[in-house]
N, CA, C and O atoms as CSV, one atom per row, in Angstrom:
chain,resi,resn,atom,element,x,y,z
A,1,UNK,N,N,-16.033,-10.249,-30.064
A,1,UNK,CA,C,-14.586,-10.287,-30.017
A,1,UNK,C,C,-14.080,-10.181,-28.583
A,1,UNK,O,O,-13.154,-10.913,-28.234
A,2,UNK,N,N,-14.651,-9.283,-27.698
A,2,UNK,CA,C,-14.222,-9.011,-26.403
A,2,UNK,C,C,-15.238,-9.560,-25.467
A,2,UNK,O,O,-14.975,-9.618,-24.266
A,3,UNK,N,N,-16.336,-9.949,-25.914
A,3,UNK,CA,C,-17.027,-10.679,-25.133
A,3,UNK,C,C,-17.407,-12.214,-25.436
A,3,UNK,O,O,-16.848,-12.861,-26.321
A,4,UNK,N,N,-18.452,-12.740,-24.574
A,4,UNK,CA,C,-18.987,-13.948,-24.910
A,4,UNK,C,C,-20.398,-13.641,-25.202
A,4,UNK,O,O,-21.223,-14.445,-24.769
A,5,UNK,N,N,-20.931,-12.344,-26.035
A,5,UNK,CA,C,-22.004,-12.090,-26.563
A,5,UNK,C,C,-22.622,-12.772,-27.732
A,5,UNK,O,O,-23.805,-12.972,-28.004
A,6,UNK,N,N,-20.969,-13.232,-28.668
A,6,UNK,CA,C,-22.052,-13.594,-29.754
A,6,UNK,C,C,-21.080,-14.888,-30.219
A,6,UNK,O,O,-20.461,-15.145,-31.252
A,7,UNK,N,N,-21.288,-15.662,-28.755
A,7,UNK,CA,C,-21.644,-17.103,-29.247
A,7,UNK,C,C,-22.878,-17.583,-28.865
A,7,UNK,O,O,-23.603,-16.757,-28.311
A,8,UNK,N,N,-23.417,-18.969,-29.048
A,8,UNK,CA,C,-24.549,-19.425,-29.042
A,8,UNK,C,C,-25.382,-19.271,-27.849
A,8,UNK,O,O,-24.741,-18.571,-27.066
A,9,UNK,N,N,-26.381,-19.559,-27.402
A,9,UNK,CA,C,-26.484,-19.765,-25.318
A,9,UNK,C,C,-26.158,-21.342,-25.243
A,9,UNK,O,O,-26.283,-21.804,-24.108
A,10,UNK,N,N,-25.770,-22.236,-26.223
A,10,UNK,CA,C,-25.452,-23.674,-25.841
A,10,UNK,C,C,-24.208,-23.630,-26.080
A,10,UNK,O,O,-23.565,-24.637,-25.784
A,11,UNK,N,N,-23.583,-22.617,-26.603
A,11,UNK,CA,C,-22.036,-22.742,-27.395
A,11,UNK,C,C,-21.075,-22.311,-26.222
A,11,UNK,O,O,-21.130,-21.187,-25.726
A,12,UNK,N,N,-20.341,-23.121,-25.885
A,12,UNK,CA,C,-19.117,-22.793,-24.445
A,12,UNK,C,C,-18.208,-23.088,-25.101
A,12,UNK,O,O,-17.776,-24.234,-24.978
A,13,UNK,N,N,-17.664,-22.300,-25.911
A,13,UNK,CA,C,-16.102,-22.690,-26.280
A,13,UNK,C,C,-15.290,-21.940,-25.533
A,13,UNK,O,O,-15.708,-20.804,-25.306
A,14,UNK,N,N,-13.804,-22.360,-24.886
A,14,UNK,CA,C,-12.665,-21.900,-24.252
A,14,UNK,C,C,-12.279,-20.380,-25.137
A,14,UNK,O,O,-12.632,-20.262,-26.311
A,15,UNK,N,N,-11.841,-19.737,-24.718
A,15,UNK,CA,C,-10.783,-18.941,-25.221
A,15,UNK,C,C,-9.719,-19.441,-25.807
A,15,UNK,O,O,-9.242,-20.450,-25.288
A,16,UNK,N,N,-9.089,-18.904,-26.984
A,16,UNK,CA,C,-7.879,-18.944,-27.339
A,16,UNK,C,C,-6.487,-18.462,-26.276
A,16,UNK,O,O,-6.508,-17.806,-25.234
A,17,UNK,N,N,-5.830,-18.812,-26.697
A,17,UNK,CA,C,-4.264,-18.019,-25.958
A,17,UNK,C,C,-4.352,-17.009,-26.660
A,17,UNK,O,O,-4.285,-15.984,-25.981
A,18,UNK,N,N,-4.527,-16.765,-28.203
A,18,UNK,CA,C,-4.245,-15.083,-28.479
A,18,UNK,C,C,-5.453,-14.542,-27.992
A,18,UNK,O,O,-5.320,-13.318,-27.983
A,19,UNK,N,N,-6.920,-14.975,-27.452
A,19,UNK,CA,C,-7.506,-13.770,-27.159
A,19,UNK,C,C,-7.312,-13.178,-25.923
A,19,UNK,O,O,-7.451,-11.996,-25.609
A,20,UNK,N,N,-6.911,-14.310,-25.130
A,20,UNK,CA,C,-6.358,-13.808,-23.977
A,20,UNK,C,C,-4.820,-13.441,-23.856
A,20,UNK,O,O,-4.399,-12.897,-22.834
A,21,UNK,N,N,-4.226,-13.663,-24.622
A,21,UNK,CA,C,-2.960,-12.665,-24.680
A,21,UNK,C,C,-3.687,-11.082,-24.649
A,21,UNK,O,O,-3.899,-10.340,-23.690
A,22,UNK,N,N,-4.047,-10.855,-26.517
A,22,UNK,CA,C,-4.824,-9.788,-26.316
A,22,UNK,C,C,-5.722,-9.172,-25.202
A,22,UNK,O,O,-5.405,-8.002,-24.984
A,23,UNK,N,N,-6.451,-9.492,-24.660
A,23,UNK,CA,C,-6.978,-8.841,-23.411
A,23,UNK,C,C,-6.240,-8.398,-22.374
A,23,UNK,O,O,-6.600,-7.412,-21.731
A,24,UNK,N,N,-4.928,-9.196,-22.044
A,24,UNK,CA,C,-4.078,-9.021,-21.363
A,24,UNK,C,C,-3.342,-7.784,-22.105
A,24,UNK,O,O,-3.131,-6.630,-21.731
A,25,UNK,N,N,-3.105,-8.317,-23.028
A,25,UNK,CA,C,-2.323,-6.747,-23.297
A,25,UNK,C,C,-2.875,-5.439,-23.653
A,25,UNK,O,O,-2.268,-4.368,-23.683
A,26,UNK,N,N,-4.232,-5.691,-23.945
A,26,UNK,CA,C,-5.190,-4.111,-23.309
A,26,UNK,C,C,-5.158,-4.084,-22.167
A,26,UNK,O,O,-4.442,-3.160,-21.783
A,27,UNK,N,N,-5.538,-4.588,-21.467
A,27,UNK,CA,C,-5.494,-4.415,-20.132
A,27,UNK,C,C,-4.376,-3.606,-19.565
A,27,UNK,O,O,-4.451,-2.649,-18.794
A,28,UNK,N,N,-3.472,-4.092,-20.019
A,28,UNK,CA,C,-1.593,-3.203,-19.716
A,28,UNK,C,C,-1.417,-2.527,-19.718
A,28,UNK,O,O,-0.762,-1.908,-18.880
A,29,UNK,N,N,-2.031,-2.059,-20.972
A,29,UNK,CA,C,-1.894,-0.761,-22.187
A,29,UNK,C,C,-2.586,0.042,-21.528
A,29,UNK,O,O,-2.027,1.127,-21.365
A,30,UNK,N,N,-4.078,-0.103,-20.858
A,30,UNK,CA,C,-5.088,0.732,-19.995
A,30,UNK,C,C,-3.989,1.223,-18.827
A,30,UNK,O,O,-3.495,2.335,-18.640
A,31,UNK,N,N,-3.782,-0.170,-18.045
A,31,UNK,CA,C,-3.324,0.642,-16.922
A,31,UNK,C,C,-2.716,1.264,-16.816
A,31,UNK,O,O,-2.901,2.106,-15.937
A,32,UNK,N,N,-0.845,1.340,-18.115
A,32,UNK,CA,C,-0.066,2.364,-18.171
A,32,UNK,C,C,-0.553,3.725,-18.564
A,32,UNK,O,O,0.030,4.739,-18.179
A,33,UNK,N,N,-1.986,3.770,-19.592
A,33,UNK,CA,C,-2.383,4.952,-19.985
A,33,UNK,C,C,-2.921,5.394,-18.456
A,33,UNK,O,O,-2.022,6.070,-17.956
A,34,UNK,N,N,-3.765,5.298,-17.762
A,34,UNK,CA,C,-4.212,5.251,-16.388
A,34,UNK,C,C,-3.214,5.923,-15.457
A,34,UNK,O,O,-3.421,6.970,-14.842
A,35,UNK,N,N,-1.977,5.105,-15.429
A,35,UNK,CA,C,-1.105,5.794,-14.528
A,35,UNK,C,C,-0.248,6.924,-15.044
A,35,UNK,O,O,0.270,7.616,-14.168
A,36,UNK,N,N,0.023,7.274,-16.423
A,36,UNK,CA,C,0.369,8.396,-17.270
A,36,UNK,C,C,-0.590,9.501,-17.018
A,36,UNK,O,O,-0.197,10.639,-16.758
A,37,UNK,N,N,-1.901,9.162,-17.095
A,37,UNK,CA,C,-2.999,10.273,-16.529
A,37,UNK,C,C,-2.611,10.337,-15.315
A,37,UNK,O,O,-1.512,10.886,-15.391
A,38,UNK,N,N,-2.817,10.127,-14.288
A,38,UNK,CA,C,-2.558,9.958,-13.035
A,38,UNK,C,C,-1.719,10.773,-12.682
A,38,UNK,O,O,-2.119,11.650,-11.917
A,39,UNK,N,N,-0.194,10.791,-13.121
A,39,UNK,CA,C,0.902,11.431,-12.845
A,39,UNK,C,C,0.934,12.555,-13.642
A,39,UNK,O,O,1.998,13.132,-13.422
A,40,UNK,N,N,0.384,13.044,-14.326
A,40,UNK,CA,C,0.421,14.518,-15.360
A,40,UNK,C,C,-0.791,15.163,-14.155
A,40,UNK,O,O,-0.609,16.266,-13.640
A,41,UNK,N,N,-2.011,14.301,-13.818
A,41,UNK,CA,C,-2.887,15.278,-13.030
A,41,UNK,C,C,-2.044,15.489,-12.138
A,41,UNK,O,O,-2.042,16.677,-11.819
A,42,UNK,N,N,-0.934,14.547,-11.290
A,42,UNK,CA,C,-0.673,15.066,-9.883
A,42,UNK,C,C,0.230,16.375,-10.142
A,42,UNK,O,O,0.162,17.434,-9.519
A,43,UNK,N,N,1.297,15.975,-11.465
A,43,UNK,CA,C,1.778,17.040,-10.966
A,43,UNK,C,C,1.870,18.112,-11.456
A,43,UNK,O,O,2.935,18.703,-11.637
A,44,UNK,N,N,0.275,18.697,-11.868
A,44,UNK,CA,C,-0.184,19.925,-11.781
A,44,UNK,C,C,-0.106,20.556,-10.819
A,44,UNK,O,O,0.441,21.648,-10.668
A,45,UNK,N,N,-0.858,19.679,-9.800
A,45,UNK,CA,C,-0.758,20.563,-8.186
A,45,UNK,C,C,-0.065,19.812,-7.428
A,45,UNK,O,O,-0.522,19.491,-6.330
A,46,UNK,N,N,0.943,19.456,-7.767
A,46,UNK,CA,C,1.592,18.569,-6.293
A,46,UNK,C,C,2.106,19.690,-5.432
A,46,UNK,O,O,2.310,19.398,-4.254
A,47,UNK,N,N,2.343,20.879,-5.804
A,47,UNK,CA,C,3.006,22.277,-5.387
A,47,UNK,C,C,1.659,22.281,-4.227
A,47,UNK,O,O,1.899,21.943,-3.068
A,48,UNK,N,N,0.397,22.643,-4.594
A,48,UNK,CA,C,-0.433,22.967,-3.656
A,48,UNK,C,C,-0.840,21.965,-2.758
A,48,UNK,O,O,-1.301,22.374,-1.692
A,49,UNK,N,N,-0.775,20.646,-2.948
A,49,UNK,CA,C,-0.690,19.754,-1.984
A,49,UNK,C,C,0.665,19.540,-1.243
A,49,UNK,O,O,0.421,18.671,-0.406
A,50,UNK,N,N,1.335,19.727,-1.190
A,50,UNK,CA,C,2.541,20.639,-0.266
A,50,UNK,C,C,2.243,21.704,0.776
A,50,UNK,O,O,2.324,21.675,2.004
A,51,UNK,N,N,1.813,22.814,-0.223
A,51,UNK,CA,C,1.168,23.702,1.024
A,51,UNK,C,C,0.479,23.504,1.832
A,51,UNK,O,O,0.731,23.944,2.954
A,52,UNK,N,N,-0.758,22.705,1.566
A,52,UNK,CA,C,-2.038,22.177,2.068
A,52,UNK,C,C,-1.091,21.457,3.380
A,52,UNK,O,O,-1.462,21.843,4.489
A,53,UNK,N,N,0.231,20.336,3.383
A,53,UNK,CA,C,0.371,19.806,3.879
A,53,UNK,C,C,0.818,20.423,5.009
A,53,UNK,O,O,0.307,20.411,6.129
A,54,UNK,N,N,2.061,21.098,4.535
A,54,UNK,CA,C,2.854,22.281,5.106
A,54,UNK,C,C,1.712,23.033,6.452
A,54,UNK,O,O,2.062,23.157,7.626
A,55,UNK,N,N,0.293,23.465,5.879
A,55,UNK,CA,C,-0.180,24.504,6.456
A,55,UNK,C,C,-0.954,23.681,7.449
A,55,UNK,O,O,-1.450,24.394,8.321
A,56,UNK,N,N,-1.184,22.530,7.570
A,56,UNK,CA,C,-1.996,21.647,8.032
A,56,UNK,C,C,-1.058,20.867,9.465
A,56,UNK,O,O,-1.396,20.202,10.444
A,57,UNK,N,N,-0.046,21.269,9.044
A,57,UNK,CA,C,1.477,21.211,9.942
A,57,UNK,C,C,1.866,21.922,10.976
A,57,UNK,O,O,2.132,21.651,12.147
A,58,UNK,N,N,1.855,22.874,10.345
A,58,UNK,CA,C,1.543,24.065,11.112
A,58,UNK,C,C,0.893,24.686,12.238
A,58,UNK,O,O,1.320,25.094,13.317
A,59,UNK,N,N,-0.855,24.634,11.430
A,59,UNK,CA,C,-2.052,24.650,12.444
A,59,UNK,C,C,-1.949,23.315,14.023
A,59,UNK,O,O,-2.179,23.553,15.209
A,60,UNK,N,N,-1.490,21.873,13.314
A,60,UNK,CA,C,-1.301,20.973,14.386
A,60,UNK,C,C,-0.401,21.216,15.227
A,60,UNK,O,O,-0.713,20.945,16.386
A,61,UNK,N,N,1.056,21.816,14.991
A,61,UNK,CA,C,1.810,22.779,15.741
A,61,UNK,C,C,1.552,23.542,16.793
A,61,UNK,O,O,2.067,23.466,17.908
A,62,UNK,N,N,0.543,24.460,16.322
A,62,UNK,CA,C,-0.047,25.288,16.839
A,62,UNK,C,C,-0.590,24.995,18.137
A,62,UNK,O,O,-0.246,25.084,19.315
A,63,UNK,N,N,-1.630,24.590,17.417
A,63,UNK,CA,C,-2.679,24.013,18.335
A,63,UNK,C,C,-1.655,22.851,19.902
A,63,UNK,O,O,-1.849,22.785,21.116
A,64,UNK,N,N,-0.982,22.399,19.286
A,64,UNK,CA,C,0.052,21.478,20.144
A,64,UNK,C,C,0.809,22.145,21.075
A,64,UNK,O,O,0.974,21.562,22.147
A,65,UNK,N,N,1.454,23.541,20.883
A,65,UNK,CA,C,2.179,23.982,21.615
A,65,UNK,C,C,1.038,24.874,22.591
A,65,UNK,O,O,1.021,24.861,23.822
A,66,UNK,N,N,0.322,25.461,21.907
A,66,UNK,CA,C,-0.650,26.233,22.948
A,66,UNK,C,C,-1.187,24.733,24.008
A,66,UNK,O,O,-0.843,24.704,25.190
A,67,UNK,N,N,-1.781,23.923,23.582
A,67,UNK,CA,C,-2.005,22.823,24.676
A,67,UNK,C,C,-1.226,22.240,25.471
A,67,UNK,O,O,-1.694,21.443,26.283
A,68,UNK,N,N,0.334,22.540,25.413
A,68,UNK,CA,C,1.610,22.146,25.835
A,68,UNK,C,C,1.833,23.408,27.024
A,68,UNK,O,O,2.499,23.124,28.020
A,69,UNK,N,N,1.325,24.628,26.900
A,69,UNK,CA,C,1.730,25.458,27.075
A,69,UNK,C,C,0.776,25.743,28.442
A,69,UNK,O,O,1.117,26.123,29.563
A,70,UNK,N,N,-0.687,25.374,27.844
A,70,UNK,CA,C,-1.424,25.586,28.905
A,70,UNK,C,C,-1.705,24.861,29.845
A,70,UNK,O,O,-2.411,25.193,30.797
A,71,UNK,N,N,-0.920,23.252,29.593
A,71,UNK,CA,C,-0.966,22.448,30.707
A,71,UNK,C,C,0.054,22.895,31.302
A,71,UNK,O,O,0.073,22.707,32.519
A,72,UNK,N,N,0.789,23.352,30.910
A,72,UNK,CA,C,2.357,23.869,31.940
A,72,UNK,C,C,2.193,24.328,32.643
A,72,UNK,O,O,2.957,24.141,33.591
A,73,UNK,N,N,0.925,25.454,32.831
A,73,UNK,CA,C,0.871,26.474,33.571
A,73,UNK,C,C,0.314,25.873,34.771
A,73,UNK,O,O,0.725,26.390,35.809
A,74,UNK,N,N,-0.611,24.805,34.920
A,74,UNK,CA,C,-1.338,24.353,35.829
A,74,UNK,C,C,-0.388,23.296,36.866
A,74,UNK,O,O,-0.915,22.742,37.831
């Protein structure tokens, strides 16, 4: 049904339009389920990927002004 397993090895028949409608519209159906997963995992932690970002902001800050600071001096 979803493959070309069980026609002949001499048998090449085309696809229909409905099987390829159908495939197409699993296919759809996958990717919206896909991106529904997707967006329930993110925003479990989108809070802590914030912080992560936030703190990662920070440290580059850091690190930036002390190197800002110590070329000044020279």
């Amino acid at each position: 049904m979803f493959g070309h397993g069980d026609n002949e090895p001499g048998d090449e028949r085309p696809e229909t339009i409905m099987q390829r409608f159908f495939r197409g519209c699993l296919l759809a159906l996958a990717g919206v389920i896909a991106l529904w997963l997707a967006l329930h995992l993110l925003a479990q932690f989108w809070g802590w990927l914030l912080l992560a970002a936030a703190l990662a902001g920070l440290i580059w800050a850091a690190v930036w002004f002390i190197r800002w600071q110590r070329d000044r001096r020279w």
